[in-house]
N, C-alpha and C positions, 0 to 999 in steps of 0.2 A: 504494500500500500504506500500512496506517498503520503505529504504532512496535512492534507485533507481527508483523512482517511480513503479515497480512492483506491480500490483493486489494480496495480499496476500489471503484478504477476499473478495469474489464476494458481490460486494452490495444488502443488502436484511433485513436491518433493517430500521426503519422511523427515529430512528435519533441517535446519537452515540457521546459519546466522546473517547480522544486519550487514550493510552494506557500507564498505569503505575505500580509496581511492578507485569506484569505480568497480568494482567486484565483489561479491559475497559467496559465500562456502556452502555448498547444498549438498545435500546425502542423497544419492541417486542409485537406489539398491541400499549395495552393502559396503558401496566407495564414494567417494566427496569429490565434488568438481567445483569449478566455478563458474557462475553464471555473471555476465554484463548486466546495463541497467533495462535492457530490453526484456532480460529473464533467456539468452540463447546465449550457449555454452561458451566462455571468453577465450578458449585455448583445448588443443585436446588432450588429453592425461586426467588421470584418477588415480586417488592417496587413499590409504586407509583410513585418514583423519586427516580435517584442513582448517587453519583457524583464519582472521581475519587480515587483512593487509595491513602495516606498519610502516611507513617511509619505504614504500617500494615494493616491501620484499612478506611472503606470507610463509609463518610455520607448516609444515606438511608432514603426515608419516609417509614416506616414499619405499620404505626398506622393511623387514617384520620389527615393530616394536622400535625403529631408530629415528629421529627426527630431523627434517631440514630446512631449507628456506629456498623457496622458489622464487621469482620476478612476476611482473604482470602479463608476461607472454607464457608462462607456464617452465619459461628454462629452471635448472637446478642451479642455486646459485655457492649454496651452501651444503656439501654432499649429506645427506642423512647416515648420521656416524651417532647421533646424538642419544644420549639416555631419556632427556629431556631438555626442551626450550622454550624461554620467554618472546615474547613481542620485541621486534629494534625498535630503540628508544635512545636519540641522541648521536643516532648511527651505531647502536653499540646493541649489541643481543645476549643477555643470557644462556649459558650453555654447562649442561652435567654431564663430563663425559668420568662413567663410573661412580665414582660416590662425591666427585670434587667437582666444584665450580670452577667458572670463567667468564670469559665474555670473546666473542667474535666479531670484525667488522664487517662491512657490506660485500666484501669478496671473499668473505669466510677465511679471513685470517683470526688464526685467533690470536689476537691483540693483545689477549692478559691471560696468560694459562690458564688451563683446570687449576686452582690448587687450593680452593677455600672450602670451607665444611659447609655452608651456605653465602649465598646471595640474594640480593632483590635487583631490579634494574635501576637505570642511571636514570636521573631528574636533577635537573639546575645543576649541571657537571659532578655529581658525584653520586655513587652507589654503595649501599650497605653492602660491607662481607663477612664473614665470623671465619675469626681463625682461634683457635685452642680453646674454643669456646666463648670468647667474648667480638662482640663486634667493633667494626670501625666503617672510614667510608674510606675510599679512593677516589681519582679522578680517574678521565677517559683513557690515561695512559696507564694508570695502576699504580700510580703511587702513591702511598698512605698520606692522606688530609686529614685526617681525625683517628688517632689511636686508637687501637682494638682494648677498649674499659668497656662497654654496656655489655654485663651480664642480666641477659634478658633472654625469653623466647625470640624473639623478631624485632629486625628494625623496618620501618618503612622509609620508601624513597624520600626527598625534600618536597616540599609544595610552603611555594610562598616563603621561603628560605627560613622552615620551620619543619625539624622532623621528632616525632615523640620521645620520651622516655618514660621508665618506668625508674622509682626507686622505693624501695618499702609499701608498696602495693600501691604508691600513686605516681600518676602522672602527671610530665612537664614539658617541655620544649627547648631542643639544643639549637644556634644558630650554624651555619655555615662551618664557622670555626670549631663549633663543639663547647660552645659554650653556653651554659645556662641561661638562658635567657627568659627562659617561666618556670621558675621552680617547680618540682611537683607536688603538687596539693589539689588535685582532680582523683574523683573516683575511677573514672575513664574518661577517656577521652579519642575521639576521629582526628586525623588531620587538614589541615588548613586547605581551604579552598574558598578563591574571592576574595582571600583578604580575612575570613574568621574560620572559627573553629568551635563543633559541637563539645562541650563537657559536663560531664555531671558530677553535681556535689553532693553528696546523700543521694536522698531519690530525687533529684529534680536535675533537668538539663537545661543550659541554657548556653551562650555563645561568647566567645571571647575572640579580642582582634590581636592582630601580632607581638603586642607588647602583653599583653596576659591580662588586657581589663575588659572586663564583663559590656558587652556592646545591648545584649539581650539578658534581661535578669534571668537565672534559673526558674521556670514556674512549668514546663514540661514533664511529662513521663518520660518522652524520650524525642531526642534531636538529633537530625541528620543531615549531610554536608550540604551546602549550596551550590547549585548550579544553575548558572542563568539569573540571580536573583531571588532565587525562591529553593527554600528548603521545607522538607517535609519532616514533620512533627507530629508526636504523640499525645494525646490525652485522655483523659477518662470522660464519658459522658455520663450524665443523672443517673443512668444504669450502673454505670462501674463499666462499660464496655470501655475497651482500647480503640480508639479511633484517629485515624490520622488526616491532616489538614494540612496545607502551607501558608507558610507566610514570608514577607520579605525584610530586606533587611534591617528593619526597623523593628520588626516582632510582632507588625497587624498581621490578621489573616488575611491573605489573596484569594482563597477558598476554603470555604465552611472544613471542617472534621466532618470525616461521611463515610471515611473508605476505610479496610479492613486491611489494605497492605498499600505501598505507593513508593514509588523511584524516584529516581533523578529525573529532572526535565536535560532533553536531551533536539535540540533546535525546536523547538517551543510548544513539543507535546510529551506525556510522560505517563509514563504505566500502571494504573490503578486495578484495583482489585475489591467490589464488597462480597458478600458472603450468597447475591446471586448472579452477578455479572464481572467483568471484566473486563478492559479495553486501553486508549487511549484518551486522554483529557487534553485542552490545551489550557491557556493560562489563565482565562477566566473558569475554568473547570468544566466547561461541557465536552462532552465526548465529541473526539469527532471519528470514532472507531468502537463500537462495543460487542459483546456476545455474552452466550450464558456462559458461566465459569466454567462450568464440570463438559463444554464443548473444546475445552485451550488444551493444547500441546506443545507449551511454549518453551523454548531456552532464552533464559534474560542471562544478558550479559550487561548489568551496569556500574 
């Protein structure tokens, strides 16, 4: 469908994702091709598994069980040797060969060996790795920017040159350099996107900007990132139900609490869910896409 909810492609794959530079990944059988924006086959070749395109180049299983990266003509750009791989991100792709991390560039060099116990991909020139257990970051050549100290499950990438930390069960925010920059005193916490960031203090959520001061008081059940302006939020209705609403940056609502689950706005419609239909909404919240629930077969990827 396009952003009117319009039928572009008549339904007739098993299963599919959304469409990026020009291509999406559809299950045709029991193998994955790509189709154009026409909905007819962009290249010919089929992958055991195909994910979406990324600065040029799209993950493929080409080989039993090994991973690679194709172009938009369907060439192999990146042989499938791989255990596993992420999305290129900043020209640079995530890559497990055996139990160690790395990263590869767009000619499938690999630019930074296997050799860390985990990764995440790169954002604002650096990426999380964990070596002997504690993480750090690097830049796009591999050399250590922030020393391997967060002993933590995970780090995630930069966003808004703010990436989490945990210490004593709360969270905070380190800058670029690795330095404290919001203490942690969050129960939890999302990262930064637009400029704020969801946290909750006890039971209530509410949004803080870069510097760690509360933009949107805590008065949520529960808060989630913004995009586009508008985040989607949790409350209790007079029942006690969980219903979710959005609002903008300011904390009004842009639409009522009504829905039973709800995403990202993603170019200026977003995925909602109540307890008998399902669809599209755009910004003033009417559908411009619905069905009954228990009719969806859907993969979100947001």
């Amino acid at each position: 469908m396009d952003l009117s909810g319009r039928t572009i492609i008549a339904p007739r794959f098993a299963s599919g994702l959304e469409f990026l530079e020009g291509r999406a990944p559809v299950q045709n059988g029991r193998k994955w091709r790509f189709i154009n924006d026409t909905g007819e086959w962009a290249f010919d070749g089929a992958f055991g598994h195909a994910e979406r395109f990324s600065e040029g180049l799209a993950c493929v299983i080409a080989a039993p069980r090994k991973y690679g990266f194709i172009d938009v003509n369907g060439s192999i750009i990146v042989e499938p040797k791989y255990r596993w791989v992420a999305r290129f991100s900043e020209g640079r792709a995530l890559v497990y060969s055996g139990k160690y991390a790395g990263f590869v560039d767009k000619q499938g060099l690999e630019v930074i060996p296997p050799r860390y116990e985990a990764a995440r991909g790169f954002s604002e020139g650096l990426a999380p790795v964990q070596k002997g257990g504690r993480w750090g970051y690097i830049d796009r050549d591999g050399q250590l920017v922030i020393p391997f100290q967060f002993d933590q499950p995970y780090m995630h990438p930069f966003q808004c040159g703010r990436t989490g930390i945990m210490s004593a069960g709360l969270n905070g925010f380190i800058d670029t350099s690795g330095n404290a920059v919001i203490k942690p005193r969050f129960d939890f916490a999302y990262g930064f996107t637009e400029g704020l960031a969801s946290v909750q203090v006890g039971e209530r959520w509410g949004y803080i900007d870069t510097a760690g001061d509360f933009t949107i008081t805590p008065t949520f059940n529960r808060a989630y990132p913004f995009s586009e302006g508008i985040a989607a939020v949790e409350v209790k209705s007079e029942s006690e139900e969980s219903q979710i609403g959005f609002i903008d940056r300011s904390g009004e609502f842009l639409i009522t609490p009504r829905f039973a689950l709800g995403f990202r706005f993603h170019d200026g419609i977003c995925w909602v869910e109540t307890e008998q239909t399902c669809g599209y909404i755009d910004r003033r919240g009417d559908y411009v896409w619905q069905c009954p629930r228990l009719q969806t077969n859907m993969t979100l990827r947001l």
